[in-house]
N, C-alpha and C positions, 0 to 999 in steps of 0.2 A: 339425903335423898339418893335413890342409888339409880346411878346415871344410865344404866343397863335395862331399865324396867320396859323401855318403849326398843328392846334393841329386834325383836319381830318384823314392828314398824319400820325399823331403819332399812333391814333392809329389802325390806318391800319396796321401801322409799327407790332404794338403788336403783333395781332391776326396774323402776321405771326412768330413772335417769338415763340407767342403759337403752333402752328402749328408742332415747330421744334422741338418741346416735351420741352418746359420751362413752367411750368404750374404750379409755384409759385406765388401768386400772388402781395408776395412784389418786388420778383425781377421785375415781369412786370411792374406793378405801376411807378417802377424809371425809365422807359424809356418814362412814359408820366407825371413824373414832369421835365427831364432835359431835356431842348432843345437843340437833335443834332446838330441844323441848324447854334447855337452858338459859337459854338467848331470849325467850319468849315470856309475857305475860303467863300464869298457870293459869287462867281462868281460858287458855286456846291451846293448855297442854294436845288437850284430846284430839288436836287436828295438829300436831306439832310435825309430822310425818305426812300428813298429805304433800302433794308435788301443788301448794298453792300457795298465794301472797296471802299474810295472815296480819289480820292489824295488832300494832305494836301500842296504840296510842298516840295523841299531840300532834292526831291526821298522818300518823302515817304509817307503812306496814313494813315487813319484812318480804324479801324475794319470793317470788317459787324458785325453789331448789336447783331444780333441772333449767332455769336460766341462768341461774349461778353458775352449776356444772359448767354448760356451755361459754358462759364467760370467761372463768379457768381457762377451759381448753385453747379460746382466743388468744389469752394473754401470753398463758405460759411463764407465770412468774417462776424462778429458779432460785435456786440456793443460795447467789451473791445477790440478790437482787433486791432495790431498796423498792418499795411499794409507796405509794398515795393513794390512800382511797379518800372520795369526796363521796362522804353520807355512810355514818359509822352504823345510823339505823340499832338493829338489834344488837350487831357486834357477831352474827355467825358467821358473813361471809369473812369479816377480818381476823375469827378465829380460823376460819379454811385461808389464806391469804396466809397468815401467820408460819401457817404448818410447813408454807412451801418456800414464804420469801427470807430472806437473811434480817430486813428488819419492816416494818409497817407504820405508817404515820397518818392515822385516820380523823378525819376533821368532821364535826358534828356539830348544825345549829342548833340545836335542841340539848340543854344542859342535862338536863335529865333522862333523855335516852344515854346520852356521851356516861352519866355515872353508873348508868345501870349494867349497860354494856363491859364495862371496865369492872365491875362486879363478875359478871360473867364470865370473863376473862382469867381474872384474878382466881375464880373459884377452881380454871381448868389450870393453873398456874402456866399460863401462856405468859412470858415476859419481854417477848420482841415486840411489843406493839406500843406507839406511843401514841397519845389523843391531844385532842385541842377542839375546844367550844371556839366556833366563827362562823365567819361566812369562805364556803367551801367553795365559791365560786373564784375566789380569788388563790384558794392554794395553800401551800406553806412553803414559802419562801425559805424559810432559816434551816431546812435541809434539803434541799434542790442539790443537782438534777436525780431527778428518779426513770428508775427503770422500766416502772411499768405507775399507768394513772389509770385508777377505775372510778366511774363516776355515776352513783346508785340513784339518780334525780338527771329528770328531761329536763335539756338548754335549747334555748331556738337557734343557738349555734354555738361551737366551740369556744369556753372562753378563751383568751390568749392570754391569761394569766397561767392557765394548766401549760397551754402549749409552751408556754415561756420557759417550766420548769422539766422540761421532756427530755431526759437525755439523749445523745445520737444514740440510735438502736433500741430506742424505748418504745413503749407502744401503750395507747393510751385507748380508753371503750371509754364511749359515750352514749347514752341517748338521745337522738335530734331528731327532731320536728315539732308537731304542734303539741299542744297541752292534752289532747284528746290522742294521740298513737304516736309513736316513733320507732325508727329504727335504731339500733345500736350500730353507731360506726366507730372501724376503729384505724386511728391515725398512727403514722409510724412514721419516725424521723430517720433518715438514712445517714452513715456513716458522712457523708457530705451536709447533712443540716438541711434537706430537702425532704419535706414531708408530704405523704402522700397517706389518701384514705378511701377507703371502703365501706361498703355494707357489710358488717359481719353477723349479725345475727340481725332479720328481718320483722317487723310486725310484733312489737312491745307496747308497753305501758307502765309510764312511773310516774311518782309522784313531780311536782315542778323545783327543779334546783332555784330556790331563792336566793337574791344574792347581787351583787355589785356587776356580776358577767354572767347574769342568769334573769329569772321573772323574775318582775315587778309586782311585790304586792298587790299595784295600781292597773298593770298590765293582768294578772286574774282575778278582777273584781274586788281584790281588799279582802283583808284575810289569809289563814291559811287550810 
């Protein structure tokens, strides 16, 4: 399949990322070497370039884009920099995360997005990125502290397992509030181990981080 066919689309895609005040032009760039359309079910190619959250399947969908972008631009992951992400999802953003950070350790409840994703990866021969089937609310311990945590699923509050694993000068997005909006805030440990946090991007919606320091199947009705 030759990965250039939607490149129009891409970047159309851009110039509305630009649009939504991302106006880095590395971070735009990685949205027209990696193709969305990859990461994706084919049966939602044809909307693989819209700037929207597109379902992935097993309840649950991939980003819009240009939240993504803006997440990048928060984090600022860099070249030595180790990554966590909690919710591998499709596996795009950890191929954009990939491009920037020195290594990525993405953690996915869902076994068969984590294989699929890891397909996708593999097809772009992306090799810094490691996975693991769990529950993402509690982290991955066996290569702490990281540099930067992203967290693609709303918590009613920070778990303290992520924070546990933050290193001084890390900085970590979340989504917090309720099941129906949140805001992405994002926490930063200071050189002294004193962390402090913000609003950084306002007025979201994601699916619910399940999980040991997240909801309760029992806390959204049972199910997912």
């Amino acid at each position: 399949m030759n990965e250039f066919r939607f490149s129009a689309q891409r970047r159309a895609l851009i110039e509305e990322i630009r649009s939504r005040g991302v106006t880095d032009l590395e971070l735009l760039r990685l949205f027209d070497l990696v193709p969305r359309h990859l990461f994706l079910p084919e049966g939602v190619w044809n909307r693989a370039y819209e700037d929207a959250p597109l379902p992935i399947g097993f309840g649950q969908t991939a980003s819009q884009p240009s939240l993504q972008a803006r997440s990048l631009q928060v984090l600022r992951p860099g070249s030595e920099d180790r990554v966590l992400e909690i919710g591998t999802g499709s596996g795009f953003f950890t191929a954009l995360l990939a491009r920037l950070a020195d290594r990525v350790y993405s953690v996915e409840r869902v076994r068969e997005l984590s294989l699929r994703a890891r397909k996708a990866l593999d097809g772009l021969e992306i090799r810094n990125v490691a996975m693991l089937v769990g529950d993402g609310s509690i982290g991955w311990r066996k290569f702490a502290p990281y540099d930067v945590i992203t967290v693609a699923a709303a918590s009613p509050s920070v778990p303290e397992a992520l924070l546990d694993q933050l290193a001084p000068g890390g900085r970590l997005l979340i989504p917090l509030g309720s099941r129906e909006a949140q805001d992405m805030i994002l926490v930063t440990r200071d050189a002294a181990g004193e962390l402090h946090e913000e609003v950084a991007i306002p007025d979201c919606t994601f699916v619910p981080l399940l999980g040991r320091y997240g909801w309760s199947d029992e806390a959204l009705g049972g199910g997912r």
